[in-house]
C-alpha positions in Angstrom: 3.3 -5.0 19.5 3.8 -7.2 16.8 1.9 -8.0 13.8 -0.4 -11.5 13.3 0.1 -12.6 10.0 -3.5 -12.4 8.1 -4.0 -16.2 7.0 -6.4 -17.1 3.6 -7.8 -19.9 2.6 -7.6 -18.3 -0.9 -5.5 -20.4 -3.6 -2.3 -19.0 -4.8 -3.5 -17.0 -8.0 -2.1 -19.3 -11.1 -0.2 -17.6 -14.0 -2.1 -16.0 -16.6 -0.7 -18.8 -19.4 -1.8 -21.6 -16.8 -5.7 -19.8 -15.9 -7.1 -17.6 -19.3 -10.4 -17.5 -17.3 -10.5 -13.3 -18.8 -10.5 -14.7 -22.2 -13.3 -16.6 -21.9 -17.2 -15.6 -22.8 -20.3 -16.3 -24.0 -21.2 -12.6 -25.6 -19.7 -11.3 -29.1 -19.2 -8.2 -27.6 -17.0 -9.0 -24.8 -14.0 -7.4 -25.6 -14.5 -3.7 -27.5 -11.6 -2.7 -29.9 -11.2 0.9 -29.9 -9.5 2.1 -33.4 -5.9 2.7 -31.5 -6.4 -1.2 -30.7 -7.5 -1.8 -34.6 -4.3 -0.3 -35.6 -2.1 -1.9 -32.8 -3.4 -5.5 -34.2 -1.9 -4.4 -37.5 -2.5 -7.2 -40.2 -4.2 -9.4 -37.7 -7.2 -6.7 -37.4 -9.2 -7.8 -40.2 -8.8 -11.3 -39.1 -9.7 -10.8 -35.3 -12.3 -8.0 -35.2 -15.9 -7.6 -36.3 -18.2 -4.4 -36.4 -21.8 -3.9 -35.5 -22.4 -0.5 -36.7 -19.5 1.9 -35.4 -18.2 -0.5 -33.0 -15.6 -2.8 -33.1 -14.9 -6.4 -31.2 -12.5 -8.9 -31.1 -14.1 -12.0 -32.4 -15.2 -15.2 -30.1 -14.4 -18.5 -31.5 -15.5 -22.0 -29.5 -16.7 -19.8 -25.9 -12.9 -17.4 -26.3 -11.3 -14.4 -27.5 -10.1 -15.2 -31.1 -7.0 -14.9 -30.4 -6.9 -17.5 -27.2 -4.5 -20.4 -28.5 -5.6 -23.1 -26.5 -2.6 -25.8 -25.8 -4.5 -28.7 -25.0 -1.0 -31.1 -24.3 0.9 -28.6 -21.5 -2.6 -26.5 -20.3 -1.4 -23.2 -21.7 -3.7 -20.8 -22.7 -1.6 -18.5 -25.0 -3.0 -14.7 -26.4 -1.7 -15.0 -30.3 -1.7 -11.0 -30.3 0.0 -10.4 -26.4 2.4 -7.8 -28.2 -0.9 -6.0 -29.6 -3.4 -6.7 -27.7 -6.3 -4.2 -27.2 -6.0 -2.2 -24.1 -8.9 -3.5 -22.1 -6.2 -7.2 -22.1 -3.6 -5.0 -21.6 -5.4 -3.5 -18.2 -6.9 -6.5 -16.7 -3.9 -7.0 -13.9 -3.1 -10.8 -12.8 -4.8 -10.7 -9.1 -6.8 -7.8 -9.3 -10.3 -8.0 -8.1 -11.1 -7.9 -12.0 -8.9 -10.7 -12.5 -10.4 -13.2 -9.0 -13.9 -12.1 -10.5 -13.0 -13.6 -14.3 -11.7 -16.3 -12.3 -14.5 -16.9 -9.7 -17.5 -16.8 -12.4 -15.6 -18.5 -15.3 -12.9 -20.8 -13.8 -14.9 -24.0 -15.1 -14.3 -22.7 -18.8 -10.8 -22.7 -19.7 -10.5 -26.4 -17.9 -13.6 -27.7 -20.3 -11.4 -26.2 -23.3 -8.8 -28.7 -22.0 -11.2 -31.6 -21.9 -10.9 -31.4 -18.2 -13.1 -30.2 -14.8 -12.2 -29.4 -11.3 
């Protein structure tokens, strides 16, 4: 008996440099830093992270991660720190259901950084 193929009407899922929905947010303390992560970001640390008592974050500049480089000409969304990034980036895998979530409830985001909407 053979297999049907299952058919979506889902939308291909688009390359991380192309989306950068997960690097969006409206809270400070969106992504923790834990002191492995402090030390992985080297001299870019001090820059990039802030504390509220014994915790650490990575700061939020205009609604993103800190470290976000938005390329407003090609539509890239670029992590300045990839090599180093903390390990809650570093686990967020392109279409998991972590990744369709950041994309389903902040897709809008990223394409207002570009001056664009949907």
């Amino acid at each position: 008996m053979m297999g049907h193929p299952i058919v979506t009407d889902s939308p291909p899922i688009p390359e991380c440099t192309a989306c950068g929905a997960c690097c969006f947010s409206r809270l400070a303390t969106y992504i923790r830093v834990s002191g492995d992560d402090y030390q992985r970001l080297g001299e870019r640390a001090e820059d990039l992270v802030w504390f509220d008592a014994n915790r650490a974050y990575m700061r939020m500049s205009d609604g993103h991660c800190a470290a976000l480089v938005v390329h407003k000409d090609t539509g890239e969304f670029l992590c300045s720190v990839y090599e180093t990034r903390p390990q809650t980036c570093r686990d967020l895998a392109r279409g998991s259901g972590a990744c369709l979530g950041e994309i389903d409830t902040k897709g809008e985001r990223p394409l207002i950084a570009l001056g664009r909407s949907r």
